[in-house]
C-alpha positions as CSV (number, residue, x, y, z in Angstrom):
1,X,84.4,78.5,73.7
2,X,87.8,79.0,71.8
3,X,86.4,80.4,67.9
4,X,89.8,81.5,66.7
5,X,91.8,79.4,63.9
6,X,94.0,76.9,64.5
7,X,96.7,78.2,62.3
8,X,98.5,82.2,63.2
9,X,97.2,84.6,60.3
10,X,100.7,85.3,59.2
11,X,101.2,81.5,58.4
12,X,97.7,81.4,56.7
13,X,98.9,84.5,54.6
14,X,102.2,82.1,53.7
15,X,99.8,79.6,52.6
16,X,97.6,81.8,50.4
17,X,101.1,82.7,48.7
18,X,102.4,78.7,48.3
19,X,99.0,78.0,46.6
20,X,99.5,80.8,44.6
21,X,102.9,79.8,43.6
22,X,101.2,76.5,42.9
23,X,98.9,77.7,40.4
24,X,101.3,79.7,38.7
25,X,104.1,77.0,37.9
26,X,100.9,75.1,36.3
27,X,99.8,78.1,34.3
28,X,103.1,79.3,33.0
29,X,102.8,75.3,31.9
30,X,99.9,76.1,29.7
31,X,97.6,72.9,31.8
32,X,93.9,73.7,32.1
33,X,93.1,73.9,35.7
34,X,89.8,71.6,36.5
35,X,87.4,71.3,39.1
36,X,85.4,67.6,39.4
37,X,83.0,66.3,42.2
38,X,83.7,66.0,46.0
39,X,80.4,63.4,46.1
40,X,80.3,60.4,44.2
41,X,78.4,57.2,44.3
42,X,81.8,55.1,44.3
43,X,84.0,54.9,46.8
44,X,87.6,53.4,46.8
45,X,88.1,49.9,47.0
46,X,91.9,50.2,48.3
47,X,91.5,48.7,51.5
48,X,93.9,51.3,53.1
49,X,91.6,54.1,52.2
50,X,88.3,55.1,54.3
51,X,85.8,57.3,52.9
52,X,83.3,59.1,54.6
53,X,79.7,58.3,53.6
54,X,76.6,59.9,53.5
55,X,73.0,59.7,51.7
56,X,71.3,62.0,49.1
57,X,67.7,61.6,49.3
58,X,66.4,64.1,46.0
59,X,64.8,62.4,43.2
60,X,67.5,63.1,40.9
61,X,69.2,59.8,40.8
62,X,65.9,58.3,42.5
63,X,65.9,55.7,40.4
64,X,69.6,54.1,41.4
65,X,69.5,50.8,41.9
66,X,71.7,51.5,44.8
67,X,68.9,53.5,47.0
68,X,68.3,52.7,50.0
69,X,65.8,53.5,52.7
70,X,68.0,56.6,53.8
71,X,68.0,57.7,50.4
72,X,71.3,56.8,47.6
73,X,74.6,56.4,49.7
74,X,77.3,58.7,48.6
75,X,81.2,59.1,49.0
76,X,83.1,62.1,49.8
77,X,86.2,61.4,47.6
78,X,89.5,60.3,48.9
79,X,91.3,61.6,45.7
80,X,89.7,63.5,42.4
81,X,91.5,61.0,40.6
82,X,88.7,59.2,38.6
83,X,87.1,62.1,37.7
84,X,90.2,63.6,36.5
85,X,90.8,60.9,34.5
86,X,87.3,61.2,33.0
87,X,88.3,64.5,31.7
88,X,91.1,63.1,30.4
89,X,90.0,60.2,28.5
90,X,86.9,63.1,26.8
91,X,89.9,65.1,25.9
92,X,90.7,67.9,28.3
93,X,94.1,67.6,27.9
94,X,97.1,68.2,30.3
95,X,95.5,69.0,33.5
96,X,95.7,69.7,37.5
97,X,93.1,70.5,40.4
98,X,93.8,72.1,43.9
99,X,90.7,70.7,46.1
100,X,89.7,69.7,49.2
101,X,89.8,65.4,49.3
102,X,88.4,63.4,52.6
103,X,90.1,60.3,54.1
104,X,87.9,59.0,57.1
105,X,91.4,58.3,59.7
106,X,92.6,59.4,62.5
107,X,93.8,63.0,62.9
108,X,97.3,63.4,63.5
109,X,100.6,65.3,63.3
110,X,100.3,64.8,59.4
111,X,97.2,63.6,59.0
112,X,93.7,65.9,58.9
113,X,90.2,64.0,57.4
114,X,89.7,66.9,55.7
115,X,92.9,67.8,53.3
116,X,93.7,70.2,50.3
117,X,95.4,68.2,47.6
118,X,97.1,68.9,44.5
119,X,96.9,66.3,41.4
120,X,98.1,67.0,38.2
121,X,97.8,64.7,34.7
122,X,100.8,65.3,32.1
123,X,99.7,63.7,28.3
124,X,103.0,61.7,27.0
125,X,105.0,62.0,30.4
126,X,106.0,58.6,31.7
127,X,107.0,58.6,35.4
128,X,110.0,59.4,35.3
129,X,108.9,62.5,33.5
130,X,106.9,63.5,35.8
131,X,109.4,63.3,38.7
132,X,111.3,65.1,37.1
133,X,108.6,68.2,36.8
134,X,107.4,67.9,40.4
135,X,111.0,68.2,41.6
136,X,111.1,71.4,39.7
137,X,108.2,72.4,42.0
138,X,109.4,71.1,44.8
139,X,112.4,73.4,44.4
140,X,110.3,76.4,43.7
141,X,108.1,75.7,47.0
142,X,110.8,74.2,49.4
143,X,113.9,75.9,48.3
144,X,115.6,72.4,48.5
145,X,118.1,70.8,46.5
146,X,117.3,68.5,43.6
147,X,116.1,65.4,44.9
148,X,117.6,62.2,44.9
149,X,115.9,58.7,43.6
150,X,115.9,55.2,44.2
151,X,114.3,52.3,43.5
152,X,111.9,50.8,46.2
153,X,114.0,47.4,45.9
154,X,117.2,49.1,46.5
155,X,116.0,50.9,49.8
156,X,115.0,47.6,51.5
157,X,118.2,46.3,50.6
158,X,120.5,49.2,51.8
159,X,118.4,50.4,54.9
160,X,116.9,46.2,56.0
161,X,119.3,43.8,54.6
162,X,116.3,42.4,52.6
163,X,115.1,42.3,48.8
164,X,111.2,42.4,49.1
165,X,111.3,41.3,45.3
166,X,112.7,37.6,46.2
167,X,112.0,37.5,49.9
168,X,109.7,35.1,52.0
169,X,107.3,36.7,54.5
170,X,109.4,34.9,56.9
171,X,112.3,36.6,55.8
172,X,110.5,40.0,55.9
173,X,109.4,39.4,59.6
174,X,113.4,38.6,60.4
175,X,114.2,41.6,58.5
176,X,111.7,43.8,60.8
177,X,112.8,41.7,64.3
178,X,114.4,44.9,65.8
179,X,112.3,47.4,64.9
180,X,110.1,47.1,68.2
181,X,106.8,46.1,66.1
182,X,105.8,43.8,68.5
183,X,103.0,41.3,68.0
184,X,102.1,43.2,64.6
185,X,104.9,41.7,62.5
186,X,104.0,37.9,64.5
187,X,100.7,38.6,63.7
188,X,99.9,39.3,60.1
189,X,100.2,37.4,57.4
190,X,99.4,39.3,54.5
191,X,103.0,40.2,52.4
192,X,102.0,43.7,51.5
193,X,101.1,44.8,55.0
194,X,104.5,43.7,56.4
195,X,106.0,45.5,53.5
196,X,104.5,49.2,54.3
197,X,104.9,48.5,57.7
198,X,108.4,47.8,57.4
199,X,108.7,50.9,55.0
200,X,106.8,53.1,57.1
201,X,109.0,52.4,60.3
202,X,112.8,51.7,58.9
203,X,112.5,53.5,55.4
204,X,110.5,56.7,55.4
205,X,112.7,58.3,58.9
206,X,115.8,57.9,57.3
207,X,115.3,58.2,53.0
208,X,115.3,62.2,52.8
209,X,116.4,64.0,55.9
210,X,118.9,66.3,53.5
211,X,116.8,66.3,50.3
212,X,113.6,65.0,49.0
213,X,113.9,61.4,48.0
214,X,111.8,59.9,44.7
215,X,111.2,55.9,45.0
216,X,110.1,54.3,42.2
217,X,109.3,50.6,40.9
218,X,106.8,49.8,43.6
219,X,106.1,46.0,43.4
220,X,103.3,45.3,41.2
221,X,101.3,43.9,44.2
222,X,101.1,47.5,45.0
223,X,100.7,49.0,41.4
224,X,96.8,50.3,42.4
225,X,95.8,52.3,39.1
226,X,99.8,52.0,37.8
227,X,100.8,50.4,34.9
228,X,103.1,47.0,35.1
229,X,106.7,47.6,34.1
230,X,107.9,45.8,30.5
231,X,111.1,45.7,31.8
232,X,110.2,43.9,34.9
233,X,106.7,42.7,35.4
234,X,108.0,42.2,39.5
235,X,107.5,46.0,39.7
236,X,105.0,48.9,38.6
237,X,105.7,52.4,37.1
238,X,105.0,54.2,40.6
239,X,106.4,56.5,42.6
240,X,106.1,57.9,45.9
241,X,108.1,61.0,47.0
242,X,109.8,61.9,50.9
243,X,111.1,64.7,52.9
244,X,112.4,65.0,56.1
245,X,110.6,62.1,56.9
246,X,107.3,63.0,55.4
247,X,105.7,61.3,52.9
248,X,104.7,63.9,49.9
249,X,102.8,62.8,46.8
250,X,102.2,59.5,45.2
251,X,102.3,59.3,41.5
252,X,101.9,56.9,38.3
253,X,102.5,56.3,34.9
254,X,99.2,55.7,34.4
255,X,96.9,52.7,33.8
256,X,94.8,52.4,30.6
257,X,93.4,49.2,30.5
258,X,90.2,48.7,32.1
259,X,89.9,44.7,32.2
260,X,92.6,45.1,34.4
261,X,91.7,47.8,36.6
262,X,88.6,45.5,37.7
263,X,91.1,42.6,38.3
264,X,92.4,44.7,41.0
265,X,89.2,46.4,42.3
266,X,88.0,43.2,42.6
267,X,90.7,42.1,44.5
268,X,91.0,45.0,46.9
269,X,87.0,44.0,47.6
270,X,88.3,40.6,48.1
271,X,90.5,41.8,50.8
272,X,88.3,44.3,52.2
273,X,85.8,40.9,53.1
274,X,88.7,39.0,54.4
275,X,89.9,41.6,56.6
276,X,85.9,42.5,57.4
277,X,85.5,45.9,55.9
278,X,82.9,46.6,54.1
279,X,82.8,46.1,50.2
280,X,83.0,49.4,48.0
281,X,81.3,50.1,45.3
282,X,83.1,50.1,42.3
283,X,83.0,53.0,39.8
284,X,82.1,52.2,36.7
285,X,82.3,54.9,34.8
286,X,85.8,55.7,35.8
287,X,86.4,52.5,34.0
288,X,84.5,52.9,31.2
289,X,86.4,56.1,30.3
290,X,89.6,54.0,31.0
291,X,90.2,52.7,27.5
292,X,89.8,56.0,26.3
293,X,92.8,57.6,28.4
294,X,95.8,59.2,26.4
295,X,98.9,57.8,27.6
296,X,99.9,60.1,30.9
297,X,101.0,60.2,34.2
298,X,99.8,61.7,36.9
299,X,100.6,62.7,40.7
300,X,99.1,63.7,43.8
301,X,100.7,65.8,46.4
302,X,99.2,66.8,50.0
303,X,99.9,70.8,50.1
304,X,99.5,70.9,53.8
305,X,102.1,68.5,54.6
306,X,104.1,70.7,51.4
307,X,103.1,74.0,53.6
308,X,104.3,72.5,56.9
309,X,108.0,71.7,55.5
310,X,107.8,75.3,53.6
311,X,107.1,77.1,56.8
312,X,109.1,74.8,59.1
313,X,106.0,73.7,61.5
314,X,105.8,70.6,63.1
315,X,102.2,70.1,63.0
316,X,99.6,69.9,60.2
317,X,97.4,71.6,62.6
318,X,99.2,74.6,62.6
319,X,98.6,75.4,58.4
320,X,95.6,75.0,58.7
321,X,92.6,77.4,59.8
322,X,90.3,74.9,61.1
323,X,91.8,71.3,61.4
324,X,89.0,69.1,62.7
325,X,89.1,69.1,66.5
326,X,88.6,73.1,65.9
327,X,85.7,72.9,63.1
């Protein structure tokens, strides 16, 4: 029975320092660093995001309308997000968190279920703000050259021929023809999904092999907890940032209004049926706090994925100690 880690010690040791390098930039920064549950008795609605589930059977929250005969189902978190926002909206102030977060997919070569993440909340940034502080620490960490940015309409059109702002699924699937996709363009039908698959395939490989890459105005079909753009209510104030054909973090100018954000959980459980997976709970507490939130933005970034392009691995599995096939 192999026990040892996954990852050499030396690497582990250039980890330790990364984190710590992490911390610092946020210190020096003056933002209160924050720690908020792992368990929760709401999921995520998105329906592109698994949790894990389990049951907590004490009396403590015996009286949930949501127990069940194996006790009250709970939710290892996907992102600390809501919770962070609770701080937030009680008045914590500027704020980040470097914890573990739990996504119930398949393990791959930059993909573990269990993940560190690093999110950070900035009062009175707007996006574009805040890209521009996370390519500060991205220089720090990587040692790479200031990034470059574009919008998310402008890479379909320079890298697919196509403008996914004015375009028809039909034209979308045309776009995507020689990408060998197969039966999965032919065979779905939902606008969105032929978008990130198109993105994910022609996009991502080729956006940021020299420098990190910042694109920004995702369409507001995609704005999850983003706010709507005044200048364009086709797009939302998101961004998502690459390098060397890795996807990094995933930030937003941040959503306050809470009628809204049940529009769209409601519609993510609407999918969810459609596509028959099962409906999540929806927090609402998150959303009560949500009318409360000072004006921010916010980001999160997966540090092993950050570690992996610091060190120059080619494998999640080898920054971390015990990936899950070794735990």
């Amino acid at each position: 029975m192999n026990w040892l880690p996954n990852a050499d010690i030396i690497l582990l040791k250039k980890r330790a320092l990364i984190i710590q390098k992490i911390r610092q930039f946020f210190i020096d920064r003056e933002l209160l660093e924050v720690e908020t549950a792992s368990l929760s008795q709401s999921g995520v609605t998105d329906q592109h995001l698994m949790c894990f589930k389990t049951h907590f059977i004490g009396p403590e929250i015996s009286s949930s309308n949501n127990r069940g005969p194996l006790g009250v189902p709970l939710y290892l978190q996907t992102s600390p997000e809501f919770h962070m926002k609770r701080l937030l909206s009680a008045g914590s102030g500027s704020i980040f968190q470097i914890s573990k977060a739990f996504r119930n997919e398949e393990s791959g070569r930059y993909h573990n279920p269990e993940f560190t993440l690093l999110e950070w909340y900035r009062i009175d940034f707007d996006h574009f703000k805040l890209m521009q502080e996370m390519d500060e620490l991205l220089q720090l960490i990587l040692h790479c050259d200031v990034a470059n940015k574009i919008t998310y309409q402008h890479a379909f059109m320079k890298i697919l021929d196509v403008d996914p702002l004015n375009s028809t699924l039909k034209d979308l699937k045309n776009a995507g023809a020689s990408l060998n996709l197969g039966d999965v363009l032919n065979n779905e039908n939902d606008f969105d999904t032929v978008l990130q698959l198109l993105f994910c395939v022609a996009i991502e490989p080729v956006i940021a092999n020299e420098k990190p890459c910042f694109v920004y105005d995702f369409p507001a079909s995609q704005a999850a907890l983003a706010r709507i753009s005044p200048l364009d209510v086709r797009v939302s104030e998101r961004f998502e940032v690459y390098y060397k054909g890795i996807e990094l973090a995933n930030g937003f100018h941040e959503l306050k209004d809470s009628d809204e954000q049940l529009r769209r959980f409601k519609n993510d459980n609407r999918l969810r049926k459609k596509n028959a997976l099962p409906e999540m709970p929806i927090d609402f507490r998150f959303l009560a706090s949500l009318n409360k939130l000072p004006n921010c933005a916010g980001v999160a970034l997966g540090i092993d994925r950050l570690v992996m392009l610091a060190t120059e691995q080619k494998h999640i599995d080898k920054v971390i100690a015990f990936p899950i096939k070794n735990a």
